[in-house]
LUMRO-5378 format. One line per 8 residues: number of its first residue (from 1); their letters; for each residue x, y negated, z negated of N, C-alpha, C. Coordinates in Angstrom, 3 decimals. Each point is the difference from the previous one (the first is absolute). Layout:
<pts>
NUM> A> X Y Z X Y Z X Y Z ~ ...
</pts>
This chain:
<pts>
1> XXXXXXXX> 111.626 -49.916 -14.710 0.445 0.982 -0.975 -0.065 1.396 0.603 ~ 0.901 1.020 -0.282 -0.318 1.619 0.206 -1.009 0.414 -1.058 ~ -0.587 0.704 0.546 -1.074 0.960 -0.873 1.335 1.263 -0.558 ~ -0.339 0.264 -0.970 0.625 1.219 -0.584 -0.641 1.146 1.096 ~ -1.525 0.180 0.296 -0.528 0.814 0.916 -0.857 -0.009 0.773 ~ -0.339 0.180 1.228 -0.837 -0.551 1.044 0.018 1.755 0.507 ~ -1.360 0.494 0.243 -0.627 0.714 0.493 0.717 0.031 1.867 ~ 0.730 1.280 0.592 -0.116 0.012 1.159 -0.954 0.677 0.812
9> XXXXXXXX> -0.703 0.829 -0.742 -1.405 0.377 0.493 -0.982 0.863 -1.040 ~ -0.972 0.071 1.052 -1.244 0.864 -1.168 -0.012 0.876 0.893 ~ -0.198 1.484 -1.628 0.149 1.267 0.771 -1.447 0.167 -0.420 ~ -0.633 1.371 0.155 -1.168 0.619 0.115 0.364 1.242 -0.320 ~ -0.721 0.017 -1.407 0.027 1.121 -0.833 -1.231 0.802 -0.151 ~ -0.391 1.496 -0.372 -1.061 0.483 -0.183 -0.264 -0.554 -1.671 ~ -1.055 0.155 0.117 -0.349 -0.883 -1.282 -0.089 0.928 -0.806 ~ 0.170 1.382 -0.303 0.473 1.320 -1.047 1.252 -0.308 -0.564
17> XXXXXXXX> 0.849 -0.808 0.812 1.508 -0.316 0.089 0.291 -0.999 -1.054 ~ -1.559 -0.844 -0.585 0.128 -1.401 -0.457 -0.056 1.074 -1.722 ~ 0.562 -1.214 -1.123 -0.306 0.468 -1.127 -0.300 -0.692 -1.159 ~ -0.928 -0.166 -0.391 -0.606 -1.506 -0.732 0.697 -0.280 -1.072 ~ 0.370 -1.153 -0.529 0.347 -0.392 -0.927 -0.692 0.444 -1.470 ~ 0.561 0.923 -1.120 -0.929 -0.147 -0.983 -0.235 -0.202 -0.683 ~ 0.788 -1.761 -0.456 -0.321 -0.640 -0.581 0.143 -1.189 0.235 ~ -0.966 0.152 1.703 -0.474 -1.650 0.367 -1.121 -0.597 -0.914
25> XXXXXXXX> 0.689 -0.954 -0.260 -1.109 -1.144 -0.630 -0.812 -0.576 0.565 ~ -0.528 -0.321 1.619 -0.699 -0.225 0.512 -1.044 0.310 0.234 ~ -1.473 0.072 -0.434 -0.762 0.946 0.281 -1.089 -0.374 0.872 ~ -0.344 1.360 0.921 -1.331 -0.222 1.582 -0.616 0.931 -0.557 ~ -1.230 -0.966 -0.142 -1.422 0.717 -0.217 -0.186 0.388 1.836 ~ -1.161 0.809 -0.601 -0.706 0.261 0.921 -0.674 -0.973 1.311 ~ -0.501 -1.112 -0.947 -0.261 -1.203 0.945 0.733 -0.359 1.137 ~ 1.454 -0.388 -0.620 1.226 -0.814 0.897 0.418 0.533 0.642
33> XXXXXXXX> 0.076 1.761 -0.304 0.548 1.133 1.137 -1.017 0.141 1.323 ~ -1.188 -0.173 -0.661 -0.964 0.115 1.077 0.432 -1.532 1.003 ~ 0.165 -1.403 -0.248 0.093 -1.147 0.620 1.332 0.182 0.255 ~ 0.882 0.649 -0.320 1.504 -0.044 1.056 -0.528 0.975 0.961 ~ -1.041 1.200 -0.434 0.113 1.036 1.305 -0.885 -0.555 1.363 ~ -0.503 -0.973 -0.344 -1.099 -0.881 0.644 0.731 -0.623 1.122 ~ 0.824 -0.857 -0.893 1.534 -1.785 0.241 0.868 1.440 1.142 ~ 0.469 0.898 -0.406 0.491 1.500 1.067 -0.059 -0.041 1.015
41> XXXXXXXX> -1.640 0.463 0.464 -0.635 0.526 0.456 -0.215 -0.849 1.041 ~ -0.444 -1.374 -0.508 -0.428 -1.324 1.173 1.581 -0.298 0.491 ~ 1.266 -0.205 -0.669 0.699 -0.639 0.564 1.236 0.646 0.015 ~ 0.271 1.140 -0.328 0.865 0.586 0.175 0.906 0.296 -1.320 ~ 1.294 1.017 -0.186 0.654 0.071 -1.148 1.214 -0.916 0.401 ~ -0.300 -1.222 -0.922 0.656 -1.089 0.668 1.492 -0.368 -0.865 ~ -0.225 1.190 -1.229 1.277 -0.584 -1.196 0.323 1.482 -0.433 ~ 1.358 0.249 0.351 0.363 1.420 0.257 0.287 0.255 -1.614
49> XXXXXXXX> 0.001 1.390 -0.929 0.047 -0.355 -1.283 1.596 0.376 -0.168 ~ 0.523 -0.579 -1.399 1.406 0.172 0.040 0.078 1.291 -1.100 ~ 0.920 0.710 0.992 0.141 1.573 -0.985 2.108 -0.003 -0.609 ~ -0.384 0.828 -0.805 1.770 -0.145 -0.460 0.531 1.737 0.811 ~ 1.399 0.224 0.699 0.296 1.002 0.555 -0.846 0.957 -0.249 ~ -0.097 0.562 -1.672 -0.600 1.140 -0.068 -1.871 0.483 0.286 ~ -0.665 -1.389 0.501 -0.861 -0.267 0.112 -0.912 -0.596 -1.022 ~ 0.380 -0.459 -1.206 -0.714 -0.596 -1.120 -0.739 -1.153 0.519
57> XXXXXXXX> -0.957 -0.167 -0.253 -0.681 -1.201 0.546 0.643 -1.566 -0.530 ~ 0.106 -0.799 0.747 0.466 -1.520 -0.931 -0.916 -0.844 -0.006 ~ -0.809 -0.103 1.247 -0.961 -0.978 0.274 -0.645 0.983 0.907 ~ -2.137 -0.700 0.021 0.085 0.924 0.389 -1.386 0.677 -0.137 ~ -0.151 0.610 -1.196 -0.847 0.993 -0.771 -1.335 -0.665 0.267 ~ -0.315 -0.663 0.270 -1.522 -0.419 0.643 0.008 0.531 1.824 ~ 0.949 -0.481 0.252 -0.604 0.308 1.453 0.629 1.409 0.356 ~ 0.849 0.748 -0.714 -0.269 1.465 -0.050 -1.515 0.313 -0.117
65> XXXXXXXX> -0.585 -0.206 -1.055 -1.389 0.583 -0.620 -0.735 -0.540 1.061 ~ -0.133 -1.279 0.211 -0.874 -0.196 1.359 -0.144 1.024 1.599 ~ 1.905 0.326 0.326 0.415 0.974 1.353 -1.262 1.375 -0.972 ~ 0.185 0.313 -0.901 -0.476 1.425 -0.377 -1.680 -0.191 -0.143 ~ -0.254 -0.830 0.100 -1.920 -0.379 -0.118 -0.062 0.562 1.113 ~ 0.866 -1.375 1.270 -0.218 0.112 1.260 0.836 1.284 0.968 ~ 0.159 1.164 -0.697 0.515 0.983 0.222 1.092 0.148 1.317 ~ 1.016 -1.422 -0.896 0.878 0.275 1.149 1.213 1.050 -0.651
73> XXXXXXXX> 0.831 0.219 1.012 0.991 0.852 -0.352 1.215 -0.525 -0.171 ~ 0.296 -0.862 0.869 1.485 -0.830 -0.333 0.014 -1.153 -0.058 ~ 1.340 -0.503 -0.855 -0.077 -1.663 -0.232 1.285 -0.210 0.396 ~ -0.035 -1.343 0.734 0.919 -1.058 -0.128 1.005 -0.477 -1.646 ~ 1.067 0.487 0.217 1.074 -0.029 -0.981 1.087 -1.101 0.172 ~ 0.562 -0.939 -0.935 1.290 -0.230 -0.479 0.507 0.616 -0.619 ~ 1.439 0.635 0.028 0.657 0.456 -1.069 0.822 -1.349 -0.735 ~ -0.198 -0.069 -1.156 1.100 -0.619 -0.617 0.695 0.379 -1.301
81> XXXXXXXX> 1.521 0.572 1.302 0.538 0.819 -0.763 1.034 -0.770 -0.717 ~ -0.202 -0.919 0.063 0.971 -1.014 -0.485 -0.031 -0.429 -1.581 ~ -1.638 0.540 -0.088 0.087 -0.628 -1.612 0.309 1.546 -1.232 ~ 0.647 -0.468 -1.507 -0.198 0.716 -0.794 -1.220 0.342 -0.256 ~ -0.092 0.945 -1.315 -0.926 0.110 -0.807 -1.039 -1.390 -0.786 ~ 1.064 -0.342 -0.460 -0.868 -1.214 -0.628 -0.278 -1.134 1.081 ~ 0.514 -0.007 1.360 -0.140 -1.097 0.632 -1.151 0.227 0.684 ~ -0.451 1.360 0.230 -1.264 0.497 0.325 -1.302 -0.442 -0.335
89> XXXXXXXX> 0.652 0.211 -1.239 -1.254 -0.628 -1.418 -0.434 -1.437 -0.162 ~ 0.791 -0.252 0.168 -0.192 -1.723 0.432 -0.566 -0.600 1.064 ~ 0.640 0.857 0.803 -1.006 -0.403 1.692 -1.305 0.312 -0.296 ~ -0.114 0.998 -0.789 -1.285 0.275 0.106 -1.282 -0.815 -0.432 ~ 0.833 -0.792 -1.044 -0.840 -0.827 -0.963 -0.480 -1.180 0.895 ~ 1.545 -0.558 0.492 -0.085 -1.309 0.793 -0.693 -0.219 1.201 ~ 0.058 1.408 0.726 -1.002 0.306 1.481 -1.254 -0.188 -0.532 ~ -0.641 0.238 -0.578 -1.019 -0.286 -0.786 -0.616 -1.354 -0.571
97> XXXXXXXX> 1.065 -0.421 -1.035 -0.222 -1.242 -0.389 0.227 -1.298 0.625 ~ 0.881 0.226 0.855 0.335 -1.244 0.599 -0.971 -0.702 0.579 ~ -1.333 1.236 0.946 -1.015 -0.683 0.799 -0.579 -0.531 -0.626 ~ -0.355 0.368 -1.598 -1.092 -0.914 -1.193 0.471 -1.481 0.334 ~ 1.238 -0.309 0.229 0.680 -1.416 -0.554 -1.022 -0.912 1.010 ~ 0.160 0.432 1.233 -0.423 -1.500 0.804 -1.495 -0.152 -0.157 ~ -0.488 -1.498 -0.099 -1.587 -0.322 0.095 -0.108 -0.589 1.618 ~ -0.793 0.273 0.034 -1.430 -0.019 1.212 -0.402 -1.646 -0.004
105> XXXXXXXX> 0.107 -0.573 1.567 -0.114 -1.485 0.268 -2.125 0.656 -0.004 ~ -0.499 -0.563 -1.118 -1.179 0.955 0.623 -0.908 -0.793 1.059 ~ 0.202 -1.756 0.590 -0.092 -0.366 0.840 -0.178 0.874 1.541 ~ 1.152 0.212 -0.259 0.790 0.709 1.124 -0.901 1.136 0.458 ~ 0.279 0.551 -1.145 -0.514 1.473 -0.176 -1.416 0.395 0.394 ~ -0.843 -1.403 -0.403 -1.448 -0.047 0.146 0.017 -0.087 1.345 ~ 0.763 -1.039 0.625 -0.290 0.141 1.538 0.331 0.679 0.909 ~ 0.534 0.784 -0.400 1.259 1.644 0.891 -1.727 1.357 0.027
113> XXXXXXXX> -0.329 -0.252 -1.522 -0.844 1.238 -0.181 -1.338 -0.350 0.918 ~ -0.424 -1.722 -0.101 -1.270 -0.269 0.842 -0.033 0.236 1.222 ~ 1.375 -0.595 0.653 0.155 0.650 1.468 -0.091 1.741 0.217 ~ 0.850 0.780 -0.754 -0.357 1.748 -0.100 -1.652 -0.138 0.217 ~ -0.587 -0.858 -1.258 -1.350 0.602 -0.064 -0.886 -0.324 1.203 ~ 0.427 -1.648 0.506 -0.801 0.089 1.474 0.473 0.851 1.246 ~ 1.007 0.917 -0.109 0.321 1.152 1.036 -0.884 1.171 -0.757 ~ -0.403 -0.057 -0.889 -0.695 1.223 -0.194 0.953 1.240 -0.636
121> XXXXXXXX> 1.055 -0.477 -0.429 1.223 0.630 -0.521 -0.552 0.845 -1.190 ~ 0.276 1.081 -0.476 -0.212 0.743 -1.042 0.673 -0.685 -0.998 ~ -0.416 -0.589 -1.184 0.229 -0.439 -1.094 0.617 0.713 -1.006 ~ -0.134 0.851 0.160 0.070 1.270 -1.283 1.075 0.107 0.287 ~ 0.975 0.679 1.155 1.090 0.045 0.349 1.085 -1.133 -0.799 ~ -0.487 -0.971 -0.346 0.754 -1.325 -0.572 0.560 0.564 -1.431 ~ -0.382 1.335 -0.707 0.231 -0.068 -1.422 -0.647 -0.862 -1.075 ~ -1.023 -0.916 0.365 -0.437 -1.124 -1.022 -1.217 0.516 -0.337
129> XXXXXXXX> -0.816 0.274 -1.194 -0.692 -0.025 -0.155 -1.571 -0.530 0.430 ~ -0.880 0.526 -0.173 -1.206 -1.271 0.894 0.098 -0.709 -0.696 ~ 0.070 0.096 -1.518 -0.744 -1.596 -1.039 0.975 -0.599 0.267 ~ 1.515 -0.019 0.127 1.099 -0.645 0.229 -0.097 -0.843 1.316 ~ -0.560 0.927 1.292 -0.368 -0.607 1.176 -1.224 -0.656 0.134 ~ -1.167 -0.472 -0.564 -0.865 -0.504 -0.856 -0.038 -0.864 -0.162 ~ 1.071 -0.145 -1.281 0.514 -1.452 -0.434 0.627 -0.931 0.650 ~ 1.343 0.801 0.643 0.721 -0.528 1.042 -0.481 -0.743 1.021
137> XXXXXXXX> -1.190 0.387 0.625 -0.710 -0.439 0.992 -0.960 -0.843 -0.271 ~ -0.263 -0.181 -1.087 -0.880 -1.211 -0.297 0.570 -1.368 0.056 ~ -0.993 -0.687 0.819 0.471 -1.593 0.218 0.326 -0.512 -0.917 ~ 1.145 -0.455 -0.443 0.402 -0.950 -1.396 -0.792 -1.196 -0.309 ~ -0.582 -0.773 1.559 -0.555 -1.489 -0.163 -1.332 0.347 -0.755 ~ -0.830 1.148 0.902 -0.997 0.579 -0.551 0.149 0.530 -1.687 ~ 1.174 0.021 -0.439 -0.123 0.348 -1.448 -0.112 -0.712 -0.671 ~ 0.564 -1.106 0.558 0.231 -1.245 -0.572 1.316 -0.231 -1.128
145> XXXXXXXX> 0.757 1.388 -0.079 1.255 0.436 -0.324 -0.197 0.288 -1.490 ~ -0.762 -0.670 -0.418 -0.022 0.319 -1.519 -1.222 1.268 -0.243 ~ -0.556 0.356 0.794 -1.591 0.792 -0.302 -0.819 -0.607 0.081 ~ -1.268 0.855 -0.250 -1.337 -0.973 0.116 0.213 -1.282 -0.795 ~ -1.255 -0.722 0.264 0.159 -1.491 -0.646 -1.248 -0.050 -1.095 ~ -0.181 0.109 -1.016 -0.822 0.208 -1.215 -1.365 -0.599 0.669 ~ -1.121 0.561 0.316 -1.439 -0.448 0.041 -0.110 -0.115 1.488 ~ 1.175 0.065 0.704 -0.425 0.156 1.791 -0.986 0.578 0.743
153> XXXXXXXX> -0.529 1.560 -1.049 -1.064 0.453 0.462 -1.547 0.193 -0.680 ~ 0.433 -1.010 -0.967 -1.562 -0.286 -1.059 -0.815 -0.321 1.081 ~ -1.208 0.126 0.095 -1.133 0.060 1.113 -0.832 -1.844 -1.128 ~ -0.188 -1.081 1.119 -0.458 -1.025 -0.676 -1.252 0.369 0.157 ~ -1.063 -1.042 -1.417 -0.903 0.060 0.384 -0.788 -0.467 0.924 ~ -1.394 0.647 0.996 -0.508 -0.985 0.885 -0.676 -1.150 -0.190 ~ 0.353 -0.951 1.130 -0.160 -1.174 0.162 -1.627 -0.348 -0.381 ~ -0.846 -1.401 -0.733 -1.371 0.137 -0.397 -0.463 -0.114 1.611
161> XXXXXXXX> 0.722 -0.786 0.691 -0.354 -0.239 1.422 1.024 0.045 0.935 ~ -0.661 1.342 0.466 1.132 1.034 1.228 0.291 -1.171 1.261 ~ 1.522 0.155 0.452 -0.397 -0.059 1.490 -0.684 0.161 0.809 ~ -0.251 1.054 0.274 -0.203 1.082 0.017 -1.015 0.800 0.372 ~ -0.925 0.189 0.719 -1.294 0.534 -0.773 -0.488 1.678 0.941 ~ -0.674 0.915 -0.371 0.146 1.052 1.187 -0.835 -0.432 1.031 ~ 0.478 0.280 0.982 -0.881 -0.053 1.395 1.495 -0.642 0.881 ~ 0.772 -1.217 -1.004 0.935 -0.727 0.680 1.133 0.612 0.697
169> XXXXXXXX> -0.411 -0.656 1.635 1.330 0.740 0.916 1.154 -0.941 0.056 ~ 0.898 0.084 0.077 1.406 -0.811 0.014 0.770 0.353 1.200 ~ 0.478 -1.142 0.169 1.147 0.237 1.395 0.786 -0.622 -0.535 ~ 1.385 0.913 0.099 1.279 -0.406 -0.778 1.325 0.132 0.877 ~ -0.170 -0.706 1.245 1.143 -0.050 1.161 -0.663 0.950 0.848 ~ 0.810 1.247 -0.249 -0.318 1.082 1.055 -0.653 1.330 -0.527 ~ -0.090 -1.089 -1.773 -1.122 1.550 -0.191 -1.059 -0.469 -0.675 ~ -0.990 0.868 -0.219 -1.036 -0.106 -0.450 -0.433 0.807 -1.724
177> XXXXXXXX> -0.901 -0.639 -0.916 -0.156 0.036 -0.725 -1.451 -0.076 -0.830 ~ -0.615 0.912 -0.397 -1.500 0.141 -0.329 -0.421 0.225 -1.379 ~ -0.296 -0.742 -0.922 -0.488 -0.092 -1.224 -1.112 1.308 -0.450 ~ 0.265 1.121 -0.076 -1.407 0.819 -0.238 0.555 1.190 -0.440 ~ -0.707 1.072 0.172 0.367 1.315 -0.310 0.705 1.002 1.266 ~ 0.809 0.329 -0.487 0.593 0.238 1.151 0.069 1.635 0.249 ~ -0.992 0.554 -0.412 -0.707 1.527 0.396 -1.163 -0.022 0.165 ~ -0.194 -1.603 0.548 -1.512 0.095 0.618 0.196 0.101 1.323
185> XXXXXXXX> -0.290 0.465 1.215 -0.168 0.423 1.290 -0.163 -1.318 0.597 ~ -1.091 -0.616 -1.061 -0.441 -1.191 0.911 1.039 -1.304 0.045 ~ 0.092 -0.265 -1.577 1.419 -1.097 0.132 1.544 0.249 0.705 ~ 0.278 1.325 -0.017 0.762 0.103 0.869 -0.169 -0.174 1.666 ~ -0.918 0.342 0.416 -0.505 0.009 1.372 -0.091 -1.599 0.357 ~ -0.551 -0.992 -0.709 -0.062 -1.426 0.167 1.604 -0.353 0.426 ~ 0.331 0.712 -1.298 1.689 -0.845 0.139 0.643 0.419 1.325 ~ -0.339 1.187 0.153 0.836 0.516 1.422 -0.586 -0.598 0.771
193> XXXXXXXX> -1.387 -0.132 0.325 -0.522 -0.620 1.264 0.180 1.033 1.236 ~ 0.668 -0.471 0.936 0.213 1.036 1.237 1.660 0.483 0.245 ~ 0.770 -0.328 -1.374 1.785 0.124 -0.132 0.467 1.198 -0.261 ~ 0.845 0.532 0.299 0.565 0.948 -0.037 1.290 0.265 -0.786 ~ -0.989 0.368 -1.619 1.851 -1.044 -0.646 0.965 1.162 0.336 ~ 1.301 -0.378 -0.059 1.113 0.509 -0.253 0.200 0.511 -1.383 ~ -0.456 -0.686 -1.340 0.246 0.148 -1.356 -1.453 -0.517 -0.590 ~ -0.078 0.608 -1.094 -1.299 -0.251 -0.514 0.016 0.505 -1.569
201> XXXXXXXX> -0.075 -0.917 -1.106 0.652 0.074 -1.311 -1.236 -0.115 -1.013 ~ -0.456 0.593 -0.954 -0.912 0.130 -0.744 0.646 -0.419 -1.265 ~ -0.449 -1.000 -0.418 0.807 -0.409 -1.471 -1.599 -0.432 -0.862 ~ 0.313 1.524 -1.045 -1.147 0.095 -0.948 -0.115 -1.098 -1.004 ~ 1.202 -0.790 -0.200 -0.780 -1.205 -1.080 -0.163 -1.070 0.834 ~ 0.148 -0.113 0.543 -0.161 -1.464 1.222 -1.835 0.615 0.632 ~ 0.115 1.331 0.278 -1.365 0.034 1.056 0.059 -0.361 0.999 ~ 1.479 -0.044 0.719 0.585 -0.736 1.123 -0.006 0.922 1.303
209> XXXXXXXX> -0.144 -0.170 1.042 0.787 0.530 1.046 0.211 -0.914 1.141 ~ 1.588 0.510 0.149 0.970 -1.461 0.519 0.269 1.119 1.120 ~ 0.208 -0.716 1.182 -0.149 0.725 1.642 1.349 -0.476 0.476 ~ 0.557 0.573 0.997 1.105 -0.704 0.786 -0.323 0.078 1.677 ~ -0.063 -0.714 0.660 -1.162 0.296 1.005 1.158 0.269 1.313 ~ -0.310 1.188 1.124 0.705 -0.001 0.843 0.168 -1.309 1.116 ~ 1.366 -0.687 0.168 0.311 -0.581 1.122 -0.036 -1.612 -0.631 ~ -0.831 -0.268 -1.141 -0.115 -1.223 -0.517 1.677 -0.440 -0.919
</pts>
């Protein structure tokens, strides 16, 4: 098919030159202006905004406000002089709305953001919220998909006759395990012996400390 209009280049305008729409319906808080001037800043002005001849803004009005945080002076422009008045108005709506339409494989999504996060990638840059990134990132199997499971973390009562008893050391493959108090100097010192743990875990209702021993 022909496009009615295809862009042959982007010009670069002083941004005094730009002139906001004023009665865009779109509205940037403070927040989102700050996370486009951020999304900017790390990766460049990557979506030039579309102005009409006389410079009216069409698309846009966020990453203006972002260039002016980040006190730039000129922007990357389309003119499209091609549209009316009302066809303006419409773009404006649809540039906008259209991105709402598509949903997120969040599969996908989960595993795109885990890899970012094991590079050490700035998160924030992503636009997502933390509680959003939070959730997202929580293991589904671990949720068990529905939420907790009613009484999973009721504490049972103890046994009349423990396993159990303090003093008892345990060997459990390659680690070790000591029945006692485990901010006593001394039960810890037994359990270590002459080891050099790598990890060493204090779990206050157990009275446990479980070792992972170097080289074993």
């Amino acid at each position: 098919m022909d496009l009615v209009f295809a862009p042959s280049e982007i010009e670069t305008w002083p941004i005094d030159r730009l002139r906001p729409y004023a009665r865009n319906a779109k509205m940037h808080g403070d927040d989102q202006v700050a996370k486009i001037a951020a999304s900017m800043a790390k990766f460049g002005w990557t979506v030039p905004c579309m102005v009409a001849d006389d410079g009216e803004l069409i698309a846009g009005h966020g990453r203006v406000l972002a260039a002016t945080m980040l006190g730039l002076t000129d922007v990357p422009v389309i003119r499209l002089g091609h549209l009316d008045e009302a066809e303006r108005c419409a773009y404006r709506i649809a540039d906008n709305k259209l991105t709402e339409l598509g949903e997120w494989d969040e599969a996908m999504l989960r595993d795109e953001i885990a890899g970012l996060l094991a590079k050490d990638f700035d998160l924030s840059l992503l636009g997502i919220t933390n509680a959003d990134l939070d959730a997202l990132l929580q293991d589904p199997d671990a949720l068990g998909g529905d939420g907790p499971v009613e009484g999973e973390y009721d504490m049972p009562e103890p046994p009349a006759t423990p396993v159990s008893v303090p003093g008892d050391l345990w060997q459990l493959g390659s680690h070790r395990l000591i029945c006692g108090d485990s901010t006593s100097a001394d039960v810890v010192g037994r359990l270590l012996d002459d080891v050099t743990p790598l990890l060493m875990v204090a779990a206050d209702i157990a009275r446990a400390v479980s070792l992972g021993r170097r080289g074993m």
